[in-house]
C-alpha positions as CSV (number, residue, x, y, z in Angstrom):
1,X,119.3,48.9,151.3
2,X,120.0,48.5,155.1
3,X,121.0,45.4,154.9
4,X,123.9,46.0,152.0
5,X,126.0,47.8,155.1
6,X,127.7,46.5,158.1
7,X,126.7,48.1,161.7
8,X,130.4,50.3,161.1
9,X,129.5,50.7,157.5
10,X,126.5,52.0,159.0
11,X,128.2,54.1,161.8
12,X,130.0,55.6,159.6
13,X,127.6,56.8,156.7
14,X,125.8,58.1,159.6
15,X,128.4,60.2,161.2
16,X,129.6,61.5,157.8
17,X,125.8,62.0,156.6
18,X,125.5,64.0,160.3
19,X,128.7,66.2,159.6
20,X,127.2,66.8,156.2
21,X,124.2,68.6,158.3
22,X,125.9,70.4,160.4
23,X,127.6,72.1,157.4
24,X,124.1,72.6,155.7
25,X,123.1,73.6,158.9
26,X,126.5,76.6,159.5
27,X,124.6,77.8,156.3
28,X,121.0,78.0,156.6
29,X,121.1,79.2,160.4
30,X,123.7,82.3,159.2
31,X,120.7,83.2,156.1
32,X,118.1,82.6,158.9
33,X,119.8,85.1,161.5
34,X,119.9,87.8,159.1
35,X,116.3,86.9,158.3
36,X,114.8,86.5,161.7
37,X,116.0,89.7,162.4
38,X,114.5,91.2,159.4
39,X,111.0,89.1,159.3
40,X,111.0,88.3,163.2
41,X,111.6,91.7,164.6
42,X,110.5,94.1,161.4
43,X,107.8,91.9,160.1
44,X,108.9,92.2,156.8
45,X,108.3,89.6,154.1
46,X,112.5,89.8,152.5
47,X,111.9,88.0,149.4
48,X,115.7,89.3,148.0
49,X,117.5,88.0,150.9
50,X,118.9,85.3,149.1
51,X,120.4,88.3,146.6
52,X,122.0,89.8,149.7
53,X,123.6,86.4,150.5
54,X,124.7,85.8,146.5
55,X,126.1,89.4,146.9
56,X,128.4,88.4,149.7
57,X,129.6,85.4,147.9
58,X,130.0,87.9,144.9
59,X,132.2,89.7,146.9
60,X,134.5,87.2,148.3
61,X,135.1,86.2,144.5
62,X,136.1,89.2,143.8
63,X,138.6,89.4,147.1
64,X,139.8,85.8,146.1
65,X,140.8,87.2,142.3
66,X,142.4,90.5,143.7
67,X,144.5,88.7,146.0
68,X,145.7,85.9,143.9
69,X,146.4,88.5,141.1
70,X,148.1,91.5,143.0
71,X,148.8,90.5,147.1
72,X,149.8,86.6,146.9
73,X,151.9,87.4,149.8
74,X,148.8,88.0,151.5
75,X,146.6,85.3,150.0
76,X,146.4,82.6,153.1
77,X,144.6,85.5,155.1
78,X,142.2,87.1,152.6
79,X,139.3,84.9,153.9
80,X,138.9,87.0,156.8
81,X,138.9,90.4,154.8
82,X,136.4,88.7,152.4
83,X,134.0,88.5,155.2
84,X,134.4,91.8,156.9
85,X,133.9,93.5,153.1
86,X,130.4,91.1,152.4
87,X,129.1,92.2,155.6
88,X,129.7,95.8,154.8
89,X,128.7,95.5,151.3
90,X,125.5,93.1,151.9
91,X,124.9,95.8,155.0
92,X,125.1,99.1,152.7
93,X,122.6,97.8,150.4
94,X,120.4,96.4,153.3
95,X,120.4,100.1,154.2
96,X,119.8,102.0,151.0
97,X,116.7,99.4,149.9
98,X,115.4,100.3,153.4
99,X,115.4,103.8,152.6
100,X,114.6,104.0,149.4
101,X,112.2,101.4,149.4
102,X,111.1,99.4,152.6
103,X,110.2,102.4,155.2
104,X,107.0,102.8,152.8
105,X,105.8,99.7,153.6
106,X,106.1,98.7,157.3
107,X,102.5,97.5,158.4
108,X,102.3,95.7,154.9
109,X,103.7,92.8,154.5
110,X,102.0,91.8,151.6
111,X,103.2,94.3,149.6
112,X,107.3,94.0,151.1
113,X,106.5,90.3,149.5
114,X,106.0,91.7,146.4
115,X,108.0,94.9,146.4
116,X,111.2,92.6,147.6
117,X,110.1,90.2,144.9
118,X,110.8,92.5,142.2
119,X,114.0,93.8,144.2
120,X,115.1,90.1,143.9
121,X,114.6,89.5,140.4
122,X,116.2,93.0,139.6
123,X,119.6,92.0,141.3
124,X,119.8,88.8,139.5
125,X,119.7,90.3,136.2
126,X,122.6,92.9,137.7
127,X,125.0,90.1,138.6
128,X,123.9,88.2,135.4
129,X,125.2,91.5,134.0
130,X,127.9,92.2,136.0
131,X,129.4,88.8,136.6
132,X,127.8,86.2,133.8
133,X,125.8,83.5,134.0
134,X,128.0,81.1,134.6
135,X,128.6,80.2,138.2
136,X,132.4,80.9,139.6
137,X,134.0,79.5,142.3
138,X,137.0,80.8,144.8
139,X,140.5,79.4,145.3
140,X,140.9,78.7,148.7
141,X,143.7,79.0,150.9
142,X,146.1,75.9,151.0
143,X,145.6,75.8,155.3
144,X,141.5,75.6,154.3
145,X,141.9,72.3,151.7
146,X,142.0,68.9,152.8
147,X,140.2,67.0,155.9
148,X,141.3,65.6,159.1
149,X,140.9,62.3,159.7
150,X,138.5,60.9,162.8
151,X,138.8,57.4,162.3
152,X,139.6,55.0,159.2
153,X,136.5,55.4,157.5
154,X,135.2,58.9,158.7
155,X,137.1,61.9,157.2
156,X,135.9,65.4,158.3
157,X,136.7,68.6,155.6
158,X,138.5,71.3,157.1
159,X,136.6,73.9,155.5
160,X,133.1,73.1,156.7
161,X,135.0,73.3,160.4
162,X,135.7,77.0,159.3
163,X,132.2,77.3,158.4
164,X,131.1,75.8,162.0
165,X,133.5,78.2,164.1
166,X,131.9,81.0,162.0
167,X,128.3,80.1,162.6
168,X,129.1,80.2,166.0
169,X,130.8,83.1,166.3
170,X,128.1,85.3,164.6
171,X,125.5,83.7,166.4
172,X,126.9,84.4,169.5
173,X,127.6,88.3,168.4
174,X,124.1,88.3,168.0
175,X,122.7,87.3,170.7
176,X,125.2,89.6,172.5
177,X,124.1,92.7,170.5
178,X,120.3,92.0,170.5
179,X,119.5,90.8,174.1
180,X,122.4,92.7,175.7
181,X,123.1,95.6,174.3
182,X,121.7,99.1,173.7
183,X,121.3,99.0,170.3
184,X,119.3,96.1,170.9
185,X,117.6,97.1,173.4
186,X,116.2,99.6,171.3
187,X,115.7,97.3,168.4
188,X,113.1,95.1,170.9
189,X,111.6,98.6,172.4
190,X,110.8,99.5,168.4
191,X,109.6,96.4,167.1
192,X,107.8,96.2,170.6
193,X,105.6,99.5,170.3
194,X,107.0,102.0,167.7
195,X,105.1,105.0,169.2
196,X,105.9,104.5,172.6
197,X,109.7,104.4,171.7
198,X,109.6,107.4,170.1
199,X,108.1,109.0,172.7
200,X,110.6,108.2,174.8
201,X,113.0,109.2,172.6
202,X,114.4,106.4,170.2
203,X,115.0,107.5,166.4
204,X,112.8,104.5,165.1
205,X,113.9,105.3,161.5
206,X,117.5,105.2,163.0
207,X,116.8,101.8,164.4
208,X,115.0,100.2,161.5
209,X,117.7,101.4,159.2
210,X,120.4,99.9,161.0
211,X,117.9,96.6,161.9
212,X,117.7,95.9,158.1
213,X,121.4,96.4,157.4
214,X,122.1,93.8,160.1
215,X,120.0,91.3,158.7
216,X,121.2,91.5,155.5
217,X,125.1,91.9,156.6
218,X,124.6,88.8,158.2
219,X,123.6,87.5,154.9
220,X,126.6,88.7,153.1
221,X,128.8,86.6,155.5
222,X,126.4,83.4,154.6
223,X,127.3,84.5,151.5
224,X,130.8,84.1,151.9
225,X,130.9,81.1,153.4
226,X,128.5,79.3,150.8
227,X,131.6,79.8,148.8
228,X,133.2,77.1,150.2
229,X,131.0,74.8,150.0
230,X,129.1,75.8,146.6
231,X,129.8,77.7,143.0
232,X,128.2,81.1,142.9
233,X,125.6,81.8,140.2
234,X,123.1,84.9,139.6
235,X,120.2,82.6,140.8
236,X,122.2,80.5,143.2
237,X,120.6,82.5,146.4
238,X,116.7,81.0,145.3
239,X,117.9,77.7,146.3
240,X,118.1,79.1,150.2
241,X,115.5,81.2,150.5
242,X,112.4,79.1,151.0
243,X,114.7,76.6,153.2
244,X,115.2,79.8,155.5
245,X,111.8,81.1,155.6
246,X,110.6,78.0,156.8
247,X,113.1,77.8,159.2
248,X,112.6,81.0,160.8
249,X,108.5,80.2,160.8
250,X,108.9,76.6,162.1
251,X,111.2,77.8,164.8
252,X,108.9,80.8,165.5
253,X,109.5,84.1,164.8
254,X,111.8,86.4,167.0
255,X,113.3,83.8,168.6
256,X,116.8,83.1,168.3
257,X,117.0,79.6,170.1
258,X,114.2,78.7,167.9
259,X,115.5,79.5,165.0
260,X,118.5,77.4,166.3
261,X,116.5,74.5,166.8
262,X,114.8,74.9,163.5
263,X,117.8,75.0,161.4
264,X,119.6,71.8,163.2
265,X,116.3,69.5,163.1
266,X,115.4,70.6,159.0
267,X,119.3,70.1,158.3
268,X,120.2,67.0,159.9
269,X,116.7,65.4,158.8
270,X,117.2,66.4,155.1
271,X,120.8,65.6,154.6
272,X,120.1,62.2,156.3
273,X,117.7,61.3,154.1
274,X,119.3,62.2,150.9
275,X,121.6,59.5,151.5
276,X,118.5,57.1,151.6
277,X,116.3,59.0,148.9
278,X,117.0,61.8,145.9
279,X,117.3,65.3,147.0
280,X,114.1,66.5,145.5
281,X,112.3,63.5,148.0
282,X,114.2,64.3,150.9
283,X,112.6,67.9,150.7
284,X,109.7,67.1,150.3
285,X,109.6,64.8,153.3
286,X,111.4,67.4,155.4
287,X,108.6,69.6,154.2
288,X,105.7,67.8,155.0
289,X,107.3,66.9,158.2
290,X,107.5,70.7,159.2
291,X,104.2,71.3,158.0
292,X,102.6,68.4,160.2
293,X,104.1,70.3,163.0
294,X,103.5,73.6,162.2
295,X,99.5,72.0,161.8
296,X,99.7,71.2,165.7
297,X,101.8,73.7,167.1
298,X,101.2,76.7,164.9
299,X,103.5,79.2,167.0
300,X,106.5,77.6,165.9
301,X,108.7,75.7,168.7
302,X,109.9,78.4,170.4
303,X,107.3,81.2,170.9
304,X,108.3,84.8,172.9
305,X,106.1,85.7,176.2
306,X,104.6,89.4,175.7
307,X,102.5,91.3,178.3
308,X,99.0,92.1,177.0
């Protein structure tokens, strides 16, 4: 098949194929902050977060019909609100299912597995309820349609650059508020030893609440931006979720660069060789691949150092 293509041909599938990662890559590493947070520094086993994400997208549906229907004027920006409004929404419903549902099972992660399974399958059937089955798509805005062009052959879409600047954004944000903030501070002293940081006076229910909202706000904004490069179906979240468990595990759990690392390498490998193989192949080479390494190096590639 090599052979068929020129060394530029080759260049340029390459290149394209590489910018086609980095997309799939702005996407799983926004569902894998939210979920390193959550399974990383909670330990708990967030079968539904791919519902949080679909909820997001959900969301920025809605904000694309409102404002195409009642504030055209205000159309070109309503990208931005979209966002701020999945976060919020994906965050409020991180908070409530932690309430009403996941502060009974800390120290059981076997049954968060199951308990969030159920959650998951429960807010399917709501947005096939709410919403259809039939997957919908937004209308973007005009300044976020068409590409700019690199070279003659390599053409790069102005919307998955959105996605990029995003991904970096919140990731950045992240790292501020976790490793340099209060809030995170006492989000590490928690997760760390819970009865010693509530001797010393940290609300620890406080702290988990808000935790689990931030994971799954971060979600909603994956959410939102999957609607640019996707439909939006009741199911449409499933497709993520084992991609971004394994991402957080290979990467190791609780760390943010490795969660970094583990997203770009499963990303890049996978939509590389769907160009070469199907889809369904790739996968299963990316996963066998992960789970060779994962055989050596157990940990994960990034691992946190913790006084015993």
């Amino acid at each position: 098949m090599l052979g068929d293509y020129s060394l530029g041909d080759l260049g340029a599938i390459f290149a394209m194929q590489g910018f086609a990662g980095l997309i799939l890559f702005s996407v799983y590493l926004l569902m894998a902050l939210g979920l390193a947070i959550i399974f990383g520094q909670m330990g708990v086993i967030n079968m539904a977060h791919g519902e949080f994400m679909i909820l997001g997208a959900y969301v920025t549906y809605l904000c694309s019909t409102f404002f195409q229907t009642y504030l055209p004027a205000l159309f070109p920006i309503y990208f931005f609100i979209a966002m701020g409004l999945a976060f919020l929404a994906s965050g409020a419903l991180g908070m409530l299912v932690e309430w009403g549902l996941i502060r009974f099972l800390y120290k059981r992660p076997l049954d968060t597995l199951l308990a969030t399974w159920g959650l998951s399958l429960i807010l399917q059937q709501a947005y096939r309820s709410i919403f259809g089955a039939r997957e919908v798509g937004v209308e973007l805005p005009s300044w976020l349609i068409g590409s700019v062009q690199v070279t003659d052959t390599i053409e790069i879409p102005i919307n998955g650059l959105f996605v990029m600047g995003v991904t970096i954004l919140i990731t950045v944000c992240v790292a501020l508020l976790i490793f340099r903030s209060r809030f995170g501070q006492q989000v590490r002293a928690v997760m760390s030893n819970r009865a010693m940081a509530g001797a010393v006076g940290i609300d620890t229910e406080k702290v988990d609440r808000y935790t689990f909202g931030l994971g799954c706000g971060i979600a909603g904004i994956a959410g939102s931006a999957f609607t640019m490069i996707g439909s939006t179906g009741p199911t449409s979240g499933q497709l993520y979720i084992v991609d971004t468990f394994l991402i957080v595990v290979f990467g190791g759990a609780a760390s943010l660069l490795g969660t970094i690392a583990s997203a770009f390498s499963i990303s890049q490998t996978q939509s590389t060789l769907e160009f070469f193989l199907s889809g369904s192949m790739a996968k299963v080479i990316t996963l066998l691949a992960v789970v060779g390494i994962l055989m050596l190096r157990p940990q994960g590639l990034f691992t946190l150092k913790v006084r015993r």
